[in-house]
SEMIMI-109796 format. One record per residue (C-alpha): residue in three letters; x, y, z. Coordinates in steps of 0.2 Angstrom, whole numbers, padded with zeros to 4 digits, always signed. Example, Ala and Ser with C-alpha at 12.3 -4.5 7.8 and 13.67 -1.06 7.14 Angstrom:
2
ALA+0062-0022+0039SER+0068-0005+0036
//
This chain:
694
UNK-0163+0121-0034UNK-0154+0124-0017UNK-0149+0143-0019UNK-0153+0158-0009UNK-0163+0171-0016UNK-0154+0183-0024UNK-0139+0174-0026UNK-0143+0167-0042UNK-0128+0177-0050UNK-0112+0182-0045UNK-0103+0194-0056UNK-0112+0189-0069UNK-0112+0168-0068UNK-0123+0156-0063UNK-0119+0150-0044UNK-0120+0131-0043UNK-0130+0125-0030UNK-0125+0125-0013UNK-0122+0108-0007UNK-0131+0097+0005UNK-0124+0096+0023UNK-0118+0077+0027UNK-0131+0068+0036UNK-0123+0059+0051UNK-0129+0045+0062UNK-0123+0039+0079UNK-0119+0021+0073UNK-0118+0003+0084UNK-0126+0002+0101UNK-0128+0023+0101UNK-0143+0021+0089UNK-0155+0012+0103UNK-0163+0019+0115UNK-0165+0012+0132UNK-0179+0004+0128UNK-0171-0006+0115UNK-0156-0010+0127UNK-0166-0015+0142UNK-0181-0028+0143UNK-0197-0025+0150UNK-0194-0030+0170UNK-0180-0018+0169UNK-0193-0002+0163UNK-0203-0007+0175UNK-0191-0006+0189UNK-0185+0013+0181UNK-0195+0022+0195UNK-0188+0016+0210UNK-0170+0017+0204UNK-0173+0035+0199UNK-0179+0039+0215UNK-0165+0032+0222UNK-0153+0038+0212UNK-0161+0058+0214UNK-0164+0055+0233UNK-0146+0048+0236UNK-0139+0064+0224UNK-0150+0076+0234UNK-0144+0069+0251UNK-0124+0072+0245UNK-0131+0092+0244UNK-0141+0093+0258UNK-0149+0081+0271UNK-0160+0093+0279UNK-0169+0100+0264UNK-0172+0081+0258UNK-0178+0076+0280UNK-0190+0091+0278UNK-0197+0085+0260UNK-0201+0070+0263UNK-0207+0073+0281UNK-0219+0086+0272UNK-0226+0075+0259UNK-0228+0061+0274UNK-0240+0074+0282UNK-0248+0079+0267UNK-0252+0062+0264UNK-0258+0060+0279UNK-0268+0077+0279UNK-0277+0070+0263UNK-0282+0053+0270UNK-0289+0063+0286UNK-0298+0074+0276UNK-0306+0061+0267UNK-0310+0049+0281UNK-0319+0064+0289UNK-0329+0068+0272UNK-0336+0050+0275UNK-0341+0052+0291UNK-0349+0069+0289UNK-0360+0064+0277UNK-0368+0054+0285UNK-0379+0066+0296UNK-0379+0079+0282UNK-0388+0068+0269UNK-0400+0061+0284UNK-0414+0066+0290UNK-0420+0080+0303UNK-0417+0099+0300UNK-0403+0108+0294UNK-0397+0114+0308UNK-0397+0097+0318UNK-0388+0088+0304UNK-0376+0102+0303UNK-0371+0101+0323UNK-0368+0082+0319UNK-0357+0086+0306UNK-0346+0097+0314UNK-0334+0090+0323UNK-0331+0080+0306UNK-0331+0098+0298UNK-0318+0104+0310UNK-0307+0089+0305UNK-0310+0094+0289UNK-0303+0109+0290UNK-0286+0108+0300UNK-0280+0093+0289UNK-0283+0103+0273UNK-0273+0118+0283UNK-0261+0106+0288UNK-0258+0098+0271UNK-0255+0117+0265UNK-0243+0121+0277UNK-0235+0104+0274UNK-0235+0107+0251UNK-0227+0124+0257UNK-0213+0115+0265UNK-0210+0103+0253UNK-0210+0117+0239UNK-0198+0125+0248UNK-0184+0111+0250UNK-0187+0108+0232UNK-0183+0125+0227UNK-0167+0123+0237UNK-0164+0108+0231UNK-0168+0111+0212UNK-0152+0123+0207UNK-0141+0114+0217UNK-0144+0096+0211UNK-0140+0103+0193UNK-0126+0112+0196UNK-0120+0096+0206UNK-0123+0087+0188UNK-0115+0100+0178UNK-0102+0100+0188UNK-0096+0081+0187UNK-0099+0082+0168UNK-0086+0098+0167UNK-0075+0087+0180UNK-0075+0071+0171UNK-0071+0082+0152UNK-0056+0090+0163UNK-0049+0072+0170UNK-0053+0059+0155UNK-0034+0055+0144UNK-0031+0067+0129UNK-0033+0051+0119UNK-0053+0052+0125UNK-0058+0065+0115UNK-0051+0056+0098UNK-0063+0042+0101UNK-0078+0049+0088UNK-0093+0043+0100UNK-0084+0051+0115UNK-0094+0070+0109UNK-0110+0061+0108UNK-0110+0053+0124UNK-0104+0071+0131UNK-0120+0080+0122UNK-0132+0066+0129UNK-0126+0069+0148UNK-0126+0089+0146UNK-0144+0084+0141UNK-0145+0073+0158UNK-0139+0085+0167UNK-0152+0100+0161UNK-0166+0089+0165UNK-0159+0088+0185UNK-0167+0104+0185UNK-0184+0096+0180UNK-0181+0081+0191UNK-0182+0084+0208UNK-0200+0095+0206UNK-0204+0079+0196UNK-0199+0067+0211UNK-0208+0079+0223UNK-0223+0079+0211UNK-0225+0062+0210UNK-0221+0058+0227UNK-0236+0070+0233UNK-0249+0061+0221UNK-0245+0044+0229UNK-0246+0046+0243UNK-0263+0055+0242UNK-0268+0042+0231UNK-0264+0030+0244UNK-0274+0038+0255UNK-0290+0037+0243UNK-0285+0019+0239UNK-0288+0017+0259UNK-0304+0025+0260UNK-0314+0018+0245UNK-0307+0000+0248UNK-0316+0002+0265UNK-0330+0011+0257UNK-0331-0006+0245UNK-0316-0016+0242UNK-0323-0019+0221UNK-0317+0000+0218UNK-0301+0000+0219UNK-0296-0012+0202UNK-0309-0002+0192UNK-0300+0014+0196UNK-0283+0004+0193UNK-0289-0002+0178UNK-0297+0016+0171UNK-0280+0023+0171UNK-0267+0010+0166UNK-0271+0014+0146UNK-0264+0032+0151UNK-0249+0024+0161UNK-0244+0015+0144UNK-0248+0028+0132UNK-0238+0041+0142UNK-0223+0027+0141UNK-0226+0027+0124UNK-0225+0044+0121UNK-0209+0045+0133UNK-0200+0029+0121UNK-0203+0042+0105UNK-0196+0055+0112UNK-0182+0048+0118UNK-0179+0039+0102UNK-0180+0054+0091UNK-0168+0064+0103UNK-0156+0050+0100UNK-0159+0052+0082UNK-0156+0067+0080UNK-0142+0069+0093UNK-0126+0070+0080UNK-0135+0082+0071UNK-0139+0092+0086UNK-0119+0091+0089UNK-0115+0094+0073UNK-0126+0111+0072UNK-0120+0117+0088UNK-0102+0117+0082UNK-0106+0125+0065UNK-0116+0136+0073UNK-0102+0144+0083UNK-0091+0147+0067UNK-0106+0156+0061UNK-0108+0167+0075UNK-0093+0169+0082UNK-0084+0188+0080UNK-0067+0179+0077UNK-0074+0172+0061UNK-0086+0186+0055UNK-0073+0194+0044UNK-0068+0176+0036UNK-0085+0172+0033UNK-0090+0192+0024UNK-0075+0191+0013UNK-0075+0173+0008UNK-0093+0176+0003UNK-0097+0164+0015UNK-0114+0170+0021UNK-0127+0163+0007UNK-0118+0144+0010UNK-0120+0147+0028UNK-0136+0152+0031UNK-0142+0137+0020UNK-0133+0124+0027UNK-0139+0130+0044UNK-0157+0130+0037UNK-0154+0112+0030UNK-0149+0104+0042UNK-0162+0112+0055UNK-0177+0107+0045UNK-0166+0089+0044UNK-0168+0089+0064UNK-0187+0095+0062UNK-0194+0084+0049UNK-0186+0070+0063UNK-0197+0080+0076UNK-0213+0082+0066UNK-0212+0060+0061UNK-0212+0057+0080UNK-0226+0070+0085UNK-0236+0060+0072UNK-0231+0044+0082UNK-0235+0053+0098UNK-0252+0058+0092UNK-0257+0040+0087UNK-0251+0033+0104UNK-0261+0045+0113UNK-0277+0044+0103UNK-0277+0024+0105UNK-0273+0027+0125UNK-0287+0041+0126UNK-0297+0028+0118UNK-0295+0014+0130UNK-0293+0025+0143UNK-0312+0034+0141UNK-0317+0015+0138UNK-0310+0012+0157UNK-0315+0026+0165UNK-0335+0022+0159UNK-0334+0006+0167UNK-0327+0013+0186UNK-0341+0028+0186UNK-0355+0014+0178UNK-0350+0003+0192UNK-0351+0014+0204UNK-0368+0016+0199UNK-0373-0002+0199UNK-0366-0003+0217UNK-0377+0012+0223UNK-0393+0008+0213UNK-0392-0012+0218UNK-0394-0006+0238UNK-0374-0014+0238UNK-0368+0006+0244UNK-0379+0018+0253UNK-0380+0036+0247UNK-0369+0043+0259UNK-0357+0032+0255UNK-0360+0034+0236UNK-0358+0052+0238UNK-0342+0048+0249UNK-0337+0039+0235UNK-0338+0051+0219UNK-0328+0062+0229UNK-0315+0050+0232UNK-0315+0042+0218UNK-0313+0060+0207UNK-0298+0062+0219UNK-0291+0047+0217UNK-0294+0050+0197UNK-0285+0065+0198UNK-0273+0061+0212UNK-0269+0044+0198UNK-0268+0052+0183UNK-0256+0063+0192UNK-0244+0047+0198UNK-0245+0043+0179UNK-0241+0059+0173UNK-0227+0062+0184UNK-0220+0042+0185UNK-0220+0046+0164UNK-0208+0060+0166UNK-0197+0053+0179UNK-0198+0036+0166UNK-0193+0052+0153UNK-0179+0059+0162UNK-0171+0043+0168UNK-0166+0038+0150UNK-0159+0055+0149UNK-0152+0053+0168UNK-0143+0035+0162UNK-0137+0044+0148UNK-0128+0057+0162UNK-0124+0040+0174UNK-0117+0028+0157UNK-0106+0044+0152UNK-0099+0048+0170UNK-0096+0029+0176UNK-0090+0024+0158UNK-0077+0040+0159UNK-0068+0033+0173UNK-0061+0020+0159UNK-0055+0033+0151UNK-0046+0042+0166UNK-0024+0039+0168UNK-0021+0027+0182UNK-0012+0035+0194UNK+0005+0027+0194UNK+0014+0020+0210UNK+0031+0026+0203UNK+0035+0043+0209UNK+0040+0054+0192UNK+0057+0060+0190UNK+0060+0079+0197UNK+0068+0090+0182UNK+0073+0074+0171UNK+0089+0075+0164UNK+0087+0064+0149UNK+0069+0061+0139UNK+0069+0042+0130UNK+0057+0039+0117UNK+0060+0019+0112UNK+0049+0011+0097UNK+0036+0021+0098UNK+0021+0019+0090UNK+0004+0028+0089UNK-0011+0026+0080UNK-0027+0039+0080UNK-0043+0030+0080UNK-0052+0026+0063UNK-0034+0028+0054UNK-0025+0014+0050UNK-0008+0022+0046UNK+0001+0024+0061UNK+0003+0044+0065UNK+0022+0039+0075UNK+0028+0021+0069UNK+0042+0014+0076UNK+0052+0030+0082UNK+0067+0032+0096UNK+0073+0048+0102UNK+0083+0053+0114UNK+0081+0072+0123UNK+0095+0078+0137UNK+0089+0093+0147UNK+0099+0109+0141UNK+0094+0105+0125UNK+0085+0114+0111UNK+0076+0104+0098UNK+0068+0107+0084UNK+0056+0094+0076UNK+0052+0098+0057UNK+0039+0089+0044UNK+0026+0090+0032UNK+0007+0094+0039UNK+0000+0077+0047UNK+0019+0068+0049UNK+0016+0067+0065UNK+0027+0082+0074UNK+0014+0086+0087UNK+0008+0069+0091UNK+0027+0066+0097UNK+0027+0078+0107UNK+0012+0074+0118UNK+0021+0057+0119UNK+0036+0064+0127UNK+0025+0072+0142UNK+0013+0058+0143UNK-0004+0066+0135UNK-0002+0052+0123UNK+0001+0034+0129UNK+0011+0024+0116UNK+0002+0009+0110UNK+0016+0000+0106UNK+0036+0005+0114UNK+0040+0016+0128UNK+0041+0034+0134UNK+0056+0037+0150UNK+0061+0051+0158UNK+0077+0045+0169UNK+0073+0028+0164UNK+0056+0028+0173UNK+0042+0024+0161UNK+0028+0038+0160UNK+0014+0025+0160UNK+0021+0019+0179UNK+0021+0037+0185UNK+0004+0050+0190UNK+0002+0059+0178UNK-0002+0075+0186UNK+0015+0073+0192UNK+0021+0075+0173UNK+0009+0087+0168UNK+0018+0100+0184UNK+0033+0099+0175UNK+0028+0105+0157UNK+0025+0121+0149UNK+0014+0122+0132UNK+0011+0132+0119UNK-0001+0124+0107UNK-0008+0129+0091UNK-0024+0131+0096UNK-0021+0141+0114UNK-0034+0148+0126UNK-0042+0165+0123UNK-0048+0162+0144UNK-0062+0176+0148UNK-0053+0180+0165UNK-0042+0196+0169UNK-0024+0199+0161UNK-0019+0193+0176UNK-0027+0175+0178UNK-0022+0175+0159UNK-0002+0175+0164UNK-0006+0164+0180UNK-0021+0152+0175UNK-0028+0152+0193UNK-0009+0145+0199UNK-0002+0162+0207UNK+0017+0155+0212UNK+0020+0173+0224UNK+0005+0186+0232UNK+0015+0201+0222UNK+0015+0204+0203UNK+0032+0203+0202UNK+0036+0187+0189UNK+0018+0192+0183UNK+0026+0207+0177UNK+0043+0197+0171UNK+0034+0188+0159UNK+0025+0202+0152UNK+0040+0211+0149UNK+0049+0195+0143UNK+0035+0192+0127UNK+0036+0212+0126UNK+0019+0215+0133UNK+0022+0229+0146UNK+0015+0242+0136UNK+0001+0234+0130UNK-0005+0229+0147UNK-0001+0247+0154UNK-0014+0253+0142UNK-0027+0243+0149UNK-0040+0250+0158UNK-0039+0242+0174UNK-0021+0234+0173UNK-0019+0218+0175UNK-0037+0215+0184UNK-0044+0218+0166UNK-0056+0206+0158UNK-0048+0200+0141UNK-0064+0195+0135UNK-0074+0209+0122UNK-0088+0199+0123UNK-0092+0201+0141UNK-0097+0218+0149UNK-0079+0227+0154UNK-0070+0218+0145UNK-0056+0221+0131UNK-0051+0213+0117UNK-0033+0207+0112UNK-0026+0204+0094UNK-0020+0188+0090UNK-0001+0190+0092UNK-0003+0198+0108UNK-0016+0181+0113UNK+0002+0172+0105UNK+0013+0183+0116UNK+0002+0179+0134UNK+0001+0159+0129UNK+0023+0161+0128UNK+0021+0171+0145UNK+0012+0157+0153UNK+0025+0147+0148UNK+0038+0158+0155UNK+0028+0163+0172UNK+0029+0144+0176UNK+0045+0139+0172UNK+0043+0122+0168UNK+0057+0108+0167UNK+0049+0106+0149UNK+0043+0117+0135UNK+0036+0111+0121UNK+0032+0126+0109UNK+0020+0122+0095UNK+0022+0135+0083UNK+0023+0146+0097UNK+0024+0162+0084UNK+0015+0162+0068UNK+0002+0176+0073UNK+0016+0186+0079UNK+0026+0201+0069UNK+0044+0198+0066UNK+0048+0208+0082UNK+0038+0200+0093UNK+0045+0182+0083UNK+0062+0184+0089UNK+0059+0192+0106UNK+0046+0177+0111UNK+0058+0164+0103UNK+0073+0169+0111UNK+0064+0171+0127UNK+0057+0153+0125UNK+0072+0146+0122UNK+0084+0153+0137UNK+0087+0141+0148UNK+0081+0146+0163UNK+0092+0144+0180UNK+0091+0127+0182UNK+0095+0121+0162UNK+0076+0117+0155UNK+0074+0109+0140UNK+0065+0118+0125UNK+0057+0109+0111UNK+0050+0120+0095UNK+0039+0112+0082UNK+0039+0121+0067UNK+0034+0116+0048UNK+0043+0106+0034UNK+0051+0113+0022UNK+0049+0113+0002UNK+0063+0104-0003UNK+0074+0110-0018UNK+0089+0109-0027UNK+0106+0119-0021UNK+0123+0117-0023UNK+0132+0113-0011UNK+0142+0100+0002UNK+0124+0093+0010UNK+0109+0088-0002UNK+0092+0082+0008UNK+0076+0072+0002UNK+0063+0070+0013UNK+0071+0074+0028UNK+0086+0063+0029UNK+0101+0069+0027UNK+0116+0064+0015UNK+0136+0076+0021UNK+0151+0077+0018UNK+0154+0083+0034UNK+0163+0073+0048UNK+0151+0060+0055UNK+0150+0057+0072UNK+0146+0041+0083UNK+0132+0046+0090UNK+0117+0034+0089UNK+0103+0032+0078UNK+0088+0041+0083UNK+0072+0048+0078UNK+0070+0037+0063UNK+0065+0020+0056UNK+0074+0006+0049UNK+0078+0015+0033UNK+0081+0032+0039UNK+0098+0039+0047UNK+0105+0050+0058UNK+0118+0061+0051UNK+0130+0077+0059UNK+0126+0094+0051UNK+0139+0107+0056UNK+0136+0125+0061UNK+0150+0138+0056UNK+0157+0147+0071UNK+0155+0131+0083UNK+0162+0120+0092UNK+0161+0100+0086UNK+0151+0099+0100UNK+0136+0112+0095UNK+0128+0102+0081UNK+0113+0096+0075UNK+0106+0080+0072UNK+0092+0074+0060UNK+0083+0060+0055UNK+0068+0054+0048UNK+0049+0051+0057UNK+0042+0035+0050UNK+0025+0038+0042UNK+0016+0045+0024UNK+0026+0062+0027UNK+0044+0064+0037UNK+0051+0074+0048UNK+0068+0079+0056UNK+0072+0083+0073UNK+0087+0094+0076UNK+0097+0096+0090UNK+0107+0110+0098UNK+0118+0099+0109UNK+0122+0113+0120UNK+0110+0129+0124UNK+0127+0140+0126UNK+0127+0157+0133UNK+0123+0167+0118UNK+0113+0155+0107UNK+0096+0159+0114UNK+0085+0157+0101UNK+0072+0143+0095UNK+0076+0135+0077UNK+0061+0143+0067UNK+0058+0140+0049UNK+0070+0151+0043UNK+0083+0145+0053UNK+0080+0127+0049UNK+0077+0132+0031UNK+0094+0136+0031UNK+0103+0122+0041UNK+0092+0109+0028UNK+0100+0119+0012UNK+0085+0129+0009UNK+0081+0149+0013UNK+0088+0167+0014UNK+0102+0167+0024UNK+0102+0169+0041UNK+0113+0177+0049UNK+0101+0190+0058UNK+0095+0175+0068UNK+0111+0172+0077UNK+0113+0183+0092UNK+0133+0176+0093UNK+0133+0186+0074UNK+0139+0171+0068UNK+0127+0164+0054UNK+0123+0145+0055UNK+0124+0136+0039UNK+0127+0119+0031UNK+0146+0114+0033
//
C-alpha cells in the first residue's frame, strides 16, 4: 500500500493511501526523437552541420581563439604524420644489420625528427586547449543567454501553449551541453586529423590496410549511434516528467511554502509523490541502460570480429614476403595509432551526433520562437491615450473551448477610475491584458485613440503601463532596484524615496541595514527578508515610481493590513499630473437579497434610478448597462455596469470623473456596497460622504 512509514494512523484512523502522481506524456510530434523525424542521409550529415553550427557560434564570441584552435590542431596533425613518417624511415637501419651503434648513427637524424614534431604537437594541444578553455564558458553562457532573451521577448500568449515549457526545458538541456561541445569538437577534430595522418602513412606502407582498419571500427561507429538514439529517446521520454518534478520540487523546498506544507500535514504526501515520480523517471533510465547494453554487446562483438581480421591481415602481408619487417613493425605502430586515434573519431563524432539532438532541440526552440514574438508595428502608438476602445472582443485560452472574453466592448477615457468585478475564472484579468496589448484578441479589436494595438510596437505599449499583478516579483536585487527594476528615471533617490513614502514604506526601508542598496533576498548572503504586504506595498511603488499613462491594479492589496489598503489604494488611484487612468480588478461579490430601489443578478443591473443615454458597453447581447447613483454627487460622478459574456459575469464600474477628493480605488467593500451588498461604507470616502445605491 502507498503509505509512508509511520503514518499509518493519524489520530487514531486509518490514512488512505496516498495517491499516485499523474503520469504525463509529451504528445504529437514531441514524442520522436530526431531519429524518428529525420531519415538516414540526414544523420549522416549531423557532424558537419554541428561543426558548422559550433564553429560559426564560437566565431560570433571570438575569432582569434577559434584562428589559434584550429591552426593548433592543423600542426598537431601535421606533427603526427611527421612523427610517423620518420618512425618509418628510422626503422629501417635499426632493424638492419651491422652494430648498434652504426645502425643507431643512421637513425638519428630520423630520431631527431622524431623528437621536435612530438614537441611541436605538444606545444600545438596546449594551444588548442587553451582557446577551448576560453571558448567553453563563453559559448554557453552565449546559449543561455538567447534562451533567457527569447523567454523575455516571445507574446504572453506563448507561455499558454502547453508544449511551449517542454520545448523550453529541451533547450536549457541544449544549452548545458554547449559546455561539453566545443571540447567535443576539439576532441574530435584532434583524432582526425591524426587519423589522417596514419591513414597516409599505412596506405603508402600498403594501400590493402586502410579498409580493414575502416572496416575494424565501423561496428563501434553504429553501436556508439545506437547508444546515442537510446538516450536521446529516453531523455524525451521522460522530459515532462522532468518538468513536472522540477516544479514540484520548488513548492517542496521553497521557505515560502514550508509553513503551508508543516501545518497542512503536507509532508508524508510530498515526500512520496516526489519518491514516485522519481523512481517513474528511473525505471525509464534503467529500460534504456538495458537497451544500451545489448547494443554495445552486439557492436563489441562485430567489432572484436573486425579487428581479428586487420591484425590477421597484417600478418599474412608480413609472413607472405608482401611487407618487409621494418615496414611491418612500421605498421603495428601505425596501425595501433590509427586504432586509437579512430576509435577516438568514433567516440567523439558519437557525442557530437549525441549533443546535436540536444543542440537542435536549442536551434528548433530559438528559431521556432521567433513565430511567437509581436510584430513590431509600423503605426507609431498613441502618447498618453485619452480614450481606451475594446470592440467585440473575444479570446480563447488554448485547450478551452469556452471563450474566457466573448464578444465584449468597452470603452476607457483617461481620468477614469474603473473597477472591473466577477466571479474567479470570468475573465477580469484576461481583459485587462487585452486593453494594454499582452493579449491579442482573436476575434474584434483593441484601440487606443482609434489606433489599433495589433498595428502599433508593442514595447511602445508596454512604456506606457504600470502593473500590479497577483502574482508580482519578489526580485533578489537591492530595495533600490526593487522600486526602479534597473529603469532609474533620475541619478538621486529622490522619486525613489516618494514612492516609498507614498505605499507607507519609509520606515521599513530606514531600518534596513544598508538603506536602499540592501539585498531583498533572505536567501542570499546579506540579504533580508520582506513580509508579503510590504513585497504588495514595493509592487504599488513600482507602479507609482513609473508613472505610467495606465495602471492596471490586479488585486493590488489583498496581503496588505487595512492601513496599508487604503493608503496603497488611494495612492494608486490619484491621478497623477497629467490625468492617468487607473483600472482595479477586484472579486465578485455573493449576491443576496436587500431591500431597496436597485436589486442585481449576476452582475447586471435592474434601478430605479434615472437612466442615462450612454452606450451599451462591457456586455453581450443579453446583458445592459445601467446608471447606479452615488449620494453626495454630481449626475456626472456615476457608475456604470454591465455584464462580461462567459460561464461567470462581471461588471465594470466607472467613476466618470477622478475629482479632487475621490482618490480612492473601488475595492471589494466599496463595490459591495454600490451592488446592494456589504457594511457600509462611508469610511472609504475621503469627501465623508458615503456612496450608496440611489
Amino acid at each position: 500500500m502507498n503509505r509512508v512509514p509511520g503514518d499509518e494512523h493519524a489520530r487514531g484512523r486509518l490514512r488512505l493511501p496516498y495517491p499516485e502522481p499523474v503520469d504525463i506524456q509529451r504528445k504529437a510530434q514531441w514524442t520522436k526523437s530526431a531519429f524518428d523525424r529525420y531519415g538516414v542521409r540526414q544523420l549522416v550529415t549531423t557532424i558537419p552541420a554541428v561543426l558548422a553550427q559550433v564553429f560559426k557560434m564560437a566565431w560570433r564570441i571570438d575569432r582569434r581563439d577559434v584562428l589559434v584552435m584550429v591552426g593548433a590542431q592543423v600542426a598537431y596533425g601535421v606533427g603526427s604524420a611527421v612523427a610517423l613518417a620518420a618512425t618509418a624511415r628510422a626503422m629501417v637501419p635499426i632493424l638492419g644489420s651491422g652494430s648498434v651503434s652504426h645502425r643507431v648513427h643512421e637513425a638519428l637524424p630520423a630520431l631527431v625528427v622524431i623528437a621536435v614534431a612530438a614537441g611541436v604537437g605538444r606545444v600545438a594541444y596546449g594551444l588548442a586547449s587553451w582557446s577551448v578553455a576560453r571558448l567553453k564558458p563563453r559559448l554557453m553562457t552565449a546559449a543561455d543567454v538567447a534562451v533567457v532573451e527569447t523567454m523575455l521577448r516571445v507574446e504572453l500568449g506563448a507561455f499558454l501553449r502547453p508544449e511551449f515549457s517542454e520545448e523550453h526545458e529541451a533547450a536549457e538541456t541544449g544549452a548545458v551541453r554547449c559546455d561539453r561541445l566545443i571540447y567535443d569538437v576539439q576532441s574530435f577534430m584532434s583524432a582526425l586529423i591524426k587519423l589522417v595522418a596514419a591513414f597516409g602513412v599505412l596506405t603508402a606502407l600498403h594501400p590493402l590496410m586502410l579498409p580493414v582498419l575502416v572496416l575494424a571500427v565501423l561496428p563501434s561507429g553504429v553501436g556508439a549511434m545506437a547508444e546515442a538514439r537510446i538516450e536521446h529517446q529516453v531523455h524525451t521520454a521522460n522530459s515532462t516528467g522532468r518538468n513536472v518534478r522540477g516544479m514540484m520540487r520548488w513548492f517542496v523546498t521553497a521557505g515560502k511554502l514550508a509553513d503551508e506544507v508543516r501545518g497542512m500535514s503536507m509532508a508524508g504526501y510530498l515526500s512520496y509523490w516526489y519518491r514516485t515520480l522519481s523512481k517513474r523517471l528511473d525505471d525509464r533510465s534503467l529500460t534504456g541502460a538495458g537497451r544500451q547494453l545489448r547494443a554495445n554487446l552486439v557492436a563489441a562483438v562485430f567489432g572484436g570480429l573486425c579487428l581479428s581480421l586487420a591484425w590477421g591481415t597484417l600478418l599474412w602481408l608480413t609472413v607472405s614476403g608482401r611487407m618487409s619487417l621494418a615496414i611491418a613493425a612500421t605498421a603495428v605502430l601505425a596501425v595501433r595509432t590509427a586504432l586509437g586515434n579512430l576509435a577516438n573519431v568514433v567516440h567523439y563524432a558519437a557525442s557530437l551526433f549525441h549533443s546535436s539532438l540536444f543542440l537542435g532541440d536549442w536551434k528548433q526552440f530559438i528559431e521556432g520562437s521567433k513565430a511567437l514574438m509581436p510584430t513590431a508595428g509600423t503605426v507609431p502608438a498613441p502618447r498618453g491615450p485619452e480614450c481606451t476602445q475594446v470592440r467585440d472582443a473575444v479570446f480563447t485560452y488554448p485547450n478551452k473551448v469556452r471563450p474566457a472574453v466573448d464578444g465584449v466592448s468597452l470603452t476607457l477615457r483617461r481620468g477614469e477610475l474603473v473597477a472591473v468585478l466577477g466571479e474567479n475564472g470570468s475573465g477580469k484579468s484576461t481583459l485587462t491584458r487585452l486593453m494594454t496589448g499582452l493579449y491579442t484578441p482573436d476575434k474584434g479589436h483593441v484601440r487606443w485613440d482609434g489606433v489599433d494595438l495589433s498595428s502599433v510596437d508593442v514595447d511602445e505599449i508596454w512604456e506606457q503601463t504600470g502593473f500590479v499583478t497577483q502574482q508580482f516579483g519578489y526580485w533578489p536585487v537591492s530595495a533600490r532596484d526593487n522600486i526602479t527594476l534597473g529603469q532609474p528615471l533620475s541619478r538621486d533617490d529622490d522619486r525613489v524615496w516618494e514612492a516609498v513614502d507614498a505605499v507607507g514604506l519609509r520606515e521599513a526601508f530606514e531600518e534596513l541595514p544598508h538603506g536602499l542598496d540592501t539585498l531583498l533576498a533572505a536567501e542570499l548572503w546579506g540579504g533580508v527578508s520582506m513580509s508579503g504586504g510590504q513585497w504588495q506595498r514595493i509592487a504599488c511603488a513600482r507602479v507609482l515610481y513609473r508613472r505610467p499613462a495606465v495602471v492596471v491594479m490586479d488585486e493590488p492589496t489583498s496581503d496588505m493590513d487595512p492601513r496599508g489598503e487604503t493608503r496603497c489604494s488611494s495612492c494608486c488611484a490619484r491621478p497623477p499630473r497629467d490625468g492617468s487612468r487607473s483600472w482595479s480588478r477586484t472579486g465578485w461579490p455573493t449576491p443576496r437579497s436587500r431591500t431597496g430601489s436597485s436589486s442585481w443578478t449576476r452582475g447586471t443591473s435592474s434601478s430605479t434610478a434615472p437612466s442615462t443615454s450612454s452606450p451599451r458597453e462591457a456586455g453581450s447581447s443579453r446583458s445592459s448597462t445601467n446608471s447606479v447613483w452615488t449620494e453626495g454627487s454630481t449626475a456626472g460622478d456615476r457608475y456604470e455596469a454591465g455584464a462580461v459574456v462567459g460561464e461567470r459575469e462581471a461588471a465594470v464600474l466607472r467613476r466618470a470623473a477622478a475629482r479632487q477628493g475621490v482618490g480612492e480605488v473601488l475595492r471589494p467593500s466599496v463595490a459591495h456596497e454600490l451592488l446592494g451588498h456589504g457594511p457600509p461604507v462611508s469610511q472609504h470616502a475621503r469627501d465623508g460622504r458615503p456612496y450608496r445605491v440611489a
